[in-house]
N, C-alpha and C positions, 0 to 999 in steps of 0.2 A: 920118254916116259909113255905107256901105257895105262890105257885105263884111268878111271878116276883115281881123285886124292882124297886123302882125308884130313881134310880141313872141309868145312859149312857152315855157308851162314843160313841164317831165318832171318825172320820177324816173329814176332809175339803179337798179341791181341793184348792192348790193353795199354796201350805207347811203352813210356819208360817205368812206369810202374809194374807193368803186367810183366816185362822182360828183366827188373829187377827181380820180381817175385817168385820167377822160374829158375832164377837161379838162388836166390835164397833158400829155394825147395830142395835143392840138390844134396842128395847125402854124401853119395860117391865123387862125382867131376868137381873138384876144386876150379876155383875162379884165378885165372893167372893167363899171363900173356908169356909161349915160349914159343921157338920152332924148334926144340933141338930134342924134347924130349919123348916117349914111349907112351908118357902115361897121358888120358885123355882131358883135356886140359879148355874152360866154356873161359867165357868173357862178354863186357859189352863196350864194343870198341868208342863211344862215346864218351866210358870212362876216361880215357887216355888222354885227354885233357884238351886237346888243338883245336883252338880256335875256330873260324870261317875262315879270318885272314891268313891264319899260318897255312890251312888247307888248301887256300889257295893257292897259296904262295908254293907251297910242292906240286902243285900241278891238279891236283882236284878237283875236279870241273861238279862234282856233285854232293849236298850233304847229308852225313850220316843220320839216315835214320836213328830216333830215339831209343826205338825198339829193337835195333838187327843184332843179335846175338850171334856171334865166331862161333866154332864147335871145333876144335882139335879131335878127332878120335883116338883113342888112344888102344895100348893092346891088351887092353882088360876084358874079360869075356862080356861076347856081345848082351845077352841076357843080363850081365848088372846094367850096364851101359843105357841098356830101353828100360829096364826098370827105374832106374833113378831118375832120367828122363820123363818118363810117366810119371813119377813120384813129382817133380819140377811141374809140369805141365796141370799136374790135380791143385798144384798151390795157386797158378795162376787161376783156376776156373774158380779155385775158392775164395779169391778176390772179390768178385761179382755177387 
């Protein structure tokens, strides 16, 4: 494989609240966990429920931040994609 992928994670500002709030903001990117499909597809891998212990226990020597939000890209023009992102990003700063 060449070149990057599109899968990304962040963080948020604002812990798990502020990365909750960025994606409640979202009009467009649906909240779901896939790899298989086209369309772009946000999360917060914290959701997913596992424990310390079970983390451990597969091998993960470190824990999920509260805040790191997955980012699937998907192949919807780039311009909704930053827009609803911006759109997400104005909900968390209106948190504050």
């Amino acid at each position: 494989m060449a070149g990057g992928g599109g899968v990304l994670s962040f963080q948020v500002a604002g812990g798990a609240a502020g990365a909750r709030a960025l994606l409640d903001g979202l009009g467009l990117i649906p909240t779901a966990t896939s790899l298989g499909g086209v369309e772009a597809l946000i999360e917060l891998p914290t959701d997913l429920d596992f424990s310390g212990e079970e983390l451990g226990a597969a091998g993960a020597e470190v824990q999920v931040p509260s805040n790191l939000v997955r980012l699937s890209v998907g192949l919807e023009d780039p311009a909704d994609l930053i827009a609803d992102l911006q759109q997400g990003m104005a909900a968390v700063a209106a948190r504050k």
